[in-house]
N, C-alpha and C positions, 0 to 999 in steps of 0.2 A: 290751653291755647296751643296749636298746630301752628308752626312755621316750617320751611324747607323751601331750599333757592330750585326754582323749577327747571322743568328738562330743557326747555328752551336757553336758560338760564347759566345751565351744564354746558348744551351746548357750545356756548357763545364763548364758557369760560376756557374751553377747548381750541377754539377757532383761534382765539386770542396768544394765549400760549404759541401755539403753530406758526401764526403771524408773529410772532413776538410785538403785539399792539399792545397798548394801553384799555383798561376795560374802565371805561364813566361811566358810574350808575348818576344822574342827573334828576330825578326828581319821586316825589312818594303820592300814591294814589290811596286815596280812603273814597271805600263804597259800604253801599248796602245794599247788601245780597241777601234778599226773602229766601229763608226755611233753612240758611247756613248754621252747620252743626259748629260752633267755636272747641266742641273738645273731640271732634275727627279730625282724621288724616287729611292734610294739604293735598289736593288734587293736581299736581304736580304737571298734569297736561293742560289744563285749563288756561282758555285764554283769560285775558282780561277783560272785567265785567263792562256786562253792555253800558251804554254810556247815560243812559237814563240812571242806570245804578249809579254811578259815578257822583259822588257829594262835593266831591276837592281834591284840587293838584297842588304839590306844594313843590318848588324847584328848590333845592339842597344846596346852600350857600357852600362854596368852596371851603369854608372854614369848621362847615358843621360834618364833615368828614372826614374820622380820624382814627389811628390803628389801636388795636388793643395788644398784636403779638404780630409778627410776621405771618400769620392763617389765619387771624380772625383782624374783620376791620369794623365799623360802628358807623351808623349812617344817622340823621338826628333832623328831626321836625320840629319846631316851635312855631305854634300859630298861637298870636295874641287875641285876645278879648274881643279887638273888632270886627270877626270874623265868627261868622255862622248864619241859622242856626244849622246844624246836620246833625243827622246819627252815623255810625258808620259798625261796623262790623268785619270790615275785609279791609285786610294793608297790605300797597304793594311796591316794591319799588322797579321801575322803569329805567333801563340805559337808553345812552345818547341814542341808539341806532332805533329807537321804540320798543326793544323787547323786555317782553314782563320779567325778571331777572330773580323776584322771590316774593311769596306773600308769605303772610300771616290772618292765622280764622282769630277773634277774641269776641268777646261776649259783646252785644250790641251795647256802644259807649254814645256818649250824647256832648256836641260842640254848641254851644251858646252863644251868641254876642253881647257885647256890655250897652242896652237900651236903657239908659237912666231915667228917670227912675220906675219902671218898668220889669226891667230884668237886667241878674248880673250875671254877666259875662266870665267866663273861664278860660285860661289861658291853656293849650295842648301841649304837653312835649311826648312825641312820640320818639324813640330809637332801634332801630334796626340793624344789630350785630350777623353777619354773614359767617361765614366760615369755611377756607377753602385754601389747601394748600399753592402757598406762595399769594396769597390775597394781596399781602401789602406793597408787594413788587408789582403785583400785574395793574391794580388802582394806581399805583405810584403815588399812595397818600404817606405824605410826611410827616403829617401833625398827630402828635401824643392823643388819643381819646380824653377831652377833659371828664371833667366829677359830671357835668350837667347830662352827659354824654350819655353815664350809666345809668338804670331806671334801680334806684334804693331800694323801693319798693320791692322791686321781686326780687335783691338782692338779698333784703333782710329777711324776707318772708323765709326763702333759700335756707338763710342760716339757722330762723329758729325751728323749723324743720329738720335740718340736721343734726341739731341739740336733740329734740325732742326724737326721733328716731333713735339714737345712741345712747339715749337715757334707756328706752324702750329696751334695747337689746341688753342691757346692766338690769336692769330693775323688771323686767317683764309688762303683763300687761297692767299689775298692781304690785307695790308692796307699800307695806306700812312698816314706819319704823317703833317698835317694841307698844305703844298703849295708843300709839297715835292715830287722831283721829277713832276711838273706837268708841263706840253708842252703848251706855250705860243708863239704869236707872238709879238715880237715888232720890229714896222717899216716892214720890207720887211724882217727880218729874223725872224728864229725857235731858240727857246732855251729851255732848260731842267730846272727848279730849281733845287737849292739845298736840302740837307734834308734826313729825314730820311725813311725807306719803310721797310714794308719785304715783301715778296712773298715767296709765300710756304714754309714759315719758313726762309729763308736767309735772310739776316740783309744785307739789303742796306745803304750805307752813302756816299752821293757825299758833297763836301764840296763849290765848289763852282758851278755857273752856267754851260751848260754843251751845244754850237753851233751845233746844228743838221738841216741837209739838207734835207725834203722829194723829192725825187726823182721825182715824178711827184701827178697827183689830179686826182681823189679823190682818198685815200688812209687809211691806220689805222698806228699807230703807238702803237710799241710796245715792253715792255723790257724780251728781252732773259736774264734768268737769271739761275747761275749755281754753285754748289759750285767745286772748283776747284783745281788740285796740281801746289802748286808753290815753287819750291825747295822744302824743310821739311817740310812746310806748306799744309793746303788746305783751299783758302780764293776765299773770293764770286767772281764773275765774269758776269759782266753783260753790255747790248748792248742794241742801240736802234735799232731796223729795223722797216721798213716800209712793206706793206702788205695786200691784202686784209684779210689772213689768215694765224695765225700761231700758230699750235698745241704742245704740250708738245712732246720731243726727246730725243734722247740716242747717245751722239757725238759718232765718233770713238773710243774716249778713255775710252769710256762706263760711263761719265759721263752726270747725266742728267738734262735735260735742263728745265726751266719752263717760257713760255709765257704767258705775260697779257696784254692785250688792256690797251693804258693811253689815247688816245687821237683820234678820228674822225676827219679826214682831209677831208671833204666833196668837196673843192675848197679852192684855196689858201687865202682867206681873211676867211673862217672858222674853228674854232678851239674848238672841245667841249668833254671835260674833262669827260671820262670817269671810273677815279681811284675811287677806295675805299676809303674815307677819313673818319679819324678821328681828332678829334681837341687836338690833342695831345702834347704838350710843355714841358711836363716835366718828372717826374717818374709816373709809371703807378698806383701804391698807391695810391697820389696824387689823379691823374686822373678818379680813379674808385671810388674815395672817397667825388670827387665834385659830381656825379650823385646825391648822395644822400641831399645834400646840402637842408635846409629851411633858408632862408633870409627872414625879417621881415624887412618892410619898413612905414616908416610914414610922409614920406616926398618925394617931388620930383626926380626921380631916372634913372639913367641910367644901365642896366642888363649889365653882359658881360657872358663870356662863364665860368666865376666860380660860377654865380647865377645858375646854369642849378637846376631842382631840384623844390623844391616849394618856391613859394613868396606869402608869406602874407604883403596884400595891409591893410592899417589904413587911411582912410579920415577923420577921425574927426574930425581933427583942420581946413580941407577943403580943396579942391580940389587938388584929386592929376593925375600927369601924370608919369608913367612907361613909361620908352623909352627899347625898345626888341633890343639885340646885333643885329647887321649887320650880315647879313644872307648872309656868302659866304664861301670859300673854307676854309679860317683857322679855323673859329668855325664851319662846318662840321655842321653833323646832331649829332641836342642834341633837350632836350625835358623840357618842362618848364610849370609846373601847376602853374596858375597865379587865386589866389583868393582872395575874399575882406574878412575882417573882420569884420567890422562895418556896422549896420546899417542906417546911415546919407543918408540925402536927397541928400550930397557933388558929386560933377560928377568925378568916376576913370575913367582915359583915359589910354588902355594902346595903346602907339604909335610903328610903325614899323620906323625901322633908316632910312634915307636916303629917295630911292625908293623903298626901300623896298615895301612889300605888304604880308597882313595876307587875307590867303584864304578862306574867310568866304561868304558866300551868292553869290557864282561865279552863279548863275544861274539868278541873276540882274546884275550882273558885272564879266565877264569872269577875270577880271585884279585880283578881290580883293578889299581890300580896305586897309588903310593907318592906320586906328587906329580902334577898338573897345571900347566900354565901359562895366565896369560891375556893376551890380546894383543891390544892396540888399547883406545884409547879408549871407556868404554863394555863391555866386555866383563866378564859377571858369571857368577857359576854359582852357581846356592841346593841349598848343602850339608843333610844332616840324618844326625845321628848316631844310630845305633843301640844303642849302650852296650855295645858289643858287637865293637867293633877294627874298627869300617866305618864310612865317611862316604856317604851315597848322594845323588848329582843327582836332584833334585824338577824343577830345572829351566835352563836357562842361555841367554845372549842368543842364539846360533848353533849349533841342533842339527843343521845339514847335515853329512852322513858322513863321518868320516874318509878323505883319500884321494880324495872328488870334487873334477876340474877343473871350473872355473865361468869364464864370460865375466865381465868387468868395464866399464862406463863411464867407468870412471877409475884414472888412473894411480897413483893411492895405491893401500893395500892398508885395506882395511875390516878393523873390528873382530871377532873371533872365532875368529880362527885359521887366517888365510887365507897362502902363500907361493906365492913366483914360480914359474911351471911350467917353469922352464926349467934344468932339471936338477941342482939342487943337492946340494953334499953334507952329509950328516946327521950327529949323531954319535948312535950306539947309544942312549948312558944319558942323552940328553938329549932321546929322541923314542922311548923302549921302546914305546910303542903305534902309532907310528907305521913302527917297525921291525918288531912283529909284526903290522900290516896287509899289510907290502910281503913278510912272509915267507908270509903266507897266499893273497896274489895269482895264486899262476898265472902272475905276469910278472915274477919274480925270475930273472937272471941274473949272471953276473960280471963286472967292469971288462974285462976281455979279452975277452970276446963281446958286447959293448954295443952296436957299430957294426951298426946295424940292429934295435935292439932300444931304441929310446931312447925311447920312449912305456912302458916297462916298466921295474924297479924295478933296482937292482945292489945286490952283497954288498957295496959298497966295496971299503976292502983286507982284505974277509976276515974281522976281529976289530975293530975298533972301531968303524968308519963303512959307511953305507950311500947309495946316492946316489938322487934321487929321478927323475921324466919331466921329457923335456926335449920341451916341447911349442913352441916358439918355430916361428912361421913354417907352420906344416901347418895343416890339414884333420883332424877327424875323422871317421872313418865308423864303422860300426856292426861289431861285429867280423861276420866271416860264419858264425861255430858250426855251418858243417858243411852250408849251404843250394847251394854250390858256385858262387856267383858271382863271389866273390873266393876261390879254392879255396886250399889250403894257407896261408894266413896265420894267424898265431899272436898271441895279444891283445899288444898291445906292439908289434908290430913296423911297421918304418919302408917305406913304397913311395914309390918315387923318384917324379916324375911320366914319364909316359908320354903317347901319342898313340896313339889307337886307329890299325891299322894300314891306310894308302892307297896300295895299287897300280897299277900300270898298265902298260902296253907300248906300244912303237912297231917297226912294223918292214915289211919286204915291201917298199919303195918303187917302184913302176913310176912311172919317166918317162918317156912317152909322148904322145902324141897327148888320151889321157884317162889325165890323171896318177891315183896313188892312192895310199893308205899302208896298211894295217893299224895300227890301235889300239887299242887297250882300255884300259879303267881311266880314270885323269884325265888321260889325255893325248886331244887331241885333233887332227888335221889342218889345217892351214889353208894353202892352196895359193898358192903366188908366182904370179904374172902368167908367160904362156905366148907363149914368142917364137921365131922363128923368123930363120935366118939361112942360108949358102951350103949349110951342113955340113948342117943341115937343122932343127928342132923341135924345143926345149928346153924345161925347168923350172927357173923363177929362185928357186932353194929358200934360204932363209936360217935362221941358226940357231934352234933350238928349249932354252926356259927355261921354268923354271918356279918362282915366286916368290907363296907365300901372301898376304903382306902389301900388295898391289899391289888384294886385296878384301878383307880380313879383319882384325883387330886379332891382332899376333905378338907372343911375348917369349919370354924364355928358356925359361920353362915353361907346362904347359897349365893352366890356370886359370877358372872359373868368374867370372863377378862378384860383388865379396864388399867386405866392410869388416873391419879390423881392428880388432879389441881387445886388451887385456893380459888374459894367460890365468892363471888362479890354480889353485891347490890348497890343499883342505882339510888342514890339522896335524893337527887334536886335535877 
């Protein structure tokens, strides 16, 4: 509905002021104006309708004129039962001097009179609130606005609007609170849970379960939900239907409707939960108060959905195991940063419940895996559950790849999942991800073929354990994949060190007058002093060696200039 006190209206209330006069609005016009839009803009220049349009004048008793604040004043029509019949659609009200002062567009309304027994009659109260600084001075209306004055009607409407909007802005466009409302099968029938929801701001409560029939497969299920008049009241109103599709609507009674998917009916043996869940149980206070939640633990423990928040893990006294809530529809999605505090050698496991499964390293194992460990001081990883039998990593102190060797500055071993690279044994079910990295590798061998393969993975003995690279003391280099300058070498594999190969000969010797040798390579000639005696002209030749280290820096093996570090590898 468009209201606005028009430019004439303006004017007048200006004139008035100036003059310092008194402004009478005296009486209220209802017409019906063909093709008026009730939810456009007030045409603010418009005179008043032609007088064919014209249904009824009503003059405005002195008493039905009265203020609501110093800038707002309230003007008030009551026509009784004896009076009609008309439609009308246009309201206006008129000051003493004839000018149109302000209307209002509303939906074409219907005035009746009371013909016994014939037809019954309806009594009108129309009100018309202005607003305009200094209103109550320049009307010089004294009297308080009574109750009959205000119209409830769009007052309450008003309010549950503004419940229902602010719920809206708390709750979104759906949530349900932990099972509620959710569409389950059991046996061969469909049932609703009980519980709590809103949608679009409306406050759903069903209190017990609730037999619904889908009509045929595949299908969606979904709640038409509405706030509604029921007698004096207006209380929510809601349905399940079935659907491939069903959009937001405006019933008959122009009340409107709000649809949301709960559930996929792909075929009748499937059922997959598509609400909005929160894990909700109790006051929202409460609720929004455990996010923040830090639990400290030092002993073997089991998480529920009031730990959400940070857990600080203490291994000291020795190993511990964290067990993660059951990840389904009542604990909903929450989020849980899980970190150690202690530095001990002690093993933290933290376990997933049931079957569950924590999403860590899907790209060795699409499932997941059952438990994680964390290791070192400092070492955390922020869990979030899906309500749905998975925990998934958002994020954790150390996401370098399972399986990379890394140099270290220091002989401890850093937080996040680092071990010594120098070939340790594993046990299976105490590093599954780290067994199916070394089974994925390309550099898996057996305990009996290891020797020469020690940069690459082993089966252990076959069925429990597996052994890791034993990188102590070497060099890496880049594998060759086929480029032919370290030709046949296989990732993993060990090369002894070597010396590029240095030849040479000696040989041919004349001793003579002009001695001589033949040589090649790194040998070279170097001639003794030339003497002479009865027999006749000799060469005083002495023995020939050859010793690198006499120019050059030797050792056992061939070697680069280098520094050592402790070599690590990635766990987890």
């Amino acid at each position: 509905m468009g209201a606005s006190i028009t430019l004439a209206g303006e004017s007048l209330i200006a004139q008035k002021h100036a003059a310092q006069l008194g402004l009478d609005v005296t009486r209220f016009i209802f017409a019906n104006v063909p093709g008026l839009d009730p939810s456009g803009p007030v045409d603010r220049a418009a005179p008043r309708p032609a007088a064919e349009q014209i249904v009824h004048v009503y003059d405005i008793p002195e008493e039905n004129a009265g203020y609501v604040n110093p800038n707002q004043v309230v003007y008030s029509s009551q026509i009784g039962s004896d009076v009609g019949d008309w439609d009308f659609n246009w309201i206006g009200l008129e000051t003493a001097e004839g000018v149109l002062f302000a209307v209002a567009y509303v939906p074409l309304q219907i005035k009746r009179r009371n013909i016994p027994p014939l037809q019954i009659g309806n009594n009108l109260t129309r009100n018309f609130l202005v607003a305009f600084d200094g209103a109550q001075a320049l009307t010089g209306i004294t009297i308080d606005a009574r109750t009959w004055q205000h119209d409830f009607t769009v007052r309450l409407t008003g309010i549950d609007e503004r419940e229902r909007l602010s719920n809206r802005d708390i709750y979104g466009r759906a949530c349900f609170f932990a099972n509620a409302l959710k569409l389950e099968k059991v046996g061969s029938a469909y049932r609703l849970n009980p519980g709590t929801a809103y949608v679009e701001g409306i406050r759903l409560v069903r209190s017990v379960e609730l037999p619904v029939v889908p009509p045929s497969f595949p299908t969606i299920a979904w709640l038409d939900v509405a706030l509604q008049r029921e007698l004096n009241d207006v209380v929510f109103s809601w349905k399940v239907v079935f659907a491939a599709d069903r959009p937001d609507y405006t019933d008959n009674a122009g009340a409107r409707h709000y649809c949301v998917a709960i559930a996929d009916l792909p075929n009748s043996n499937t059922v997959t939960d598509r609400r909005s869940v929160e894990p909700i149980n109790g006051s929202l206070v409460q609720h929004f108060a455990i996010r923040n939640v830090v639990t400290r633990l030092n002993v073997d423990s089991t998480l529920t959905g009031l730990n959400r928040g940070l857990v600080l893990v203490d291994s000291t006294a020795g190993p511990r195991t964290i067990r993660l809530p059951v990840s389904d529809n009542e604990l909903g999605v929450v989020d849980l940063i899980i970190r150690r505090v202690d530095n001990g050698s002690e093993r933290v496991v933290v376990q997933a419940s049931g079957a569950d499964k924590i999403k860590f390293h899907t790209h060795l194992n699409a499932a997941g895996y059952a438990f994680l460990v964390l290791m070192g001081a400092g070492d955390w990883w922020h869990l979030r559950s899906d309500g749905a039998g998975s925990w998934w990593p958002i994020s954790r102190y150390d996401s370098t790849p399972v399986g990379r060797p890394v140099f270290e500055t220091t002989t401890l071993f850093n937080p996040g999942g680092y071990g010594a690279l120098n070939g340790p044994l594993f046990n299976r079910a105490e590093w599954p991800w780290l067994w199916d990295h070394a089974q994925q590798s390309g550099m898996l061998t057996t305990e009996a073929n290891r020797t020469g393969m020690e940069g690459g993975w082993t089966s252990g003995d076959g069925a429990t354990t597996f052994r890791g690279p034993e990188a102590r003391g070497g060099f890496f280099r880049v594998h060759d994949a086929g480029k032919n300058v370290d030709s046949g070498r296989v990732a993993g594999s060990l090369q002894q060190d070597a010396l590029q190969n240095i030849t040479g000969t000696l040989g041919d010797f004349k001793a003579n007058s002009t001695p001589s040798v033949a040589n090649t390579g790194a040998f070279a000639f170097m001639a003794g002093a030339t003497q002479s005696n009865s027999v006749g002209t000799y060469i005083d030749h002495q023995r020939l060696s050859f010793d690198a280290s006499r120019v050059v820096r030797t050792a056992a093996e061939t070697r680069p200039r280098n520094l050592a570090y402790p070599g690590r590898i990635k766990l987890i």
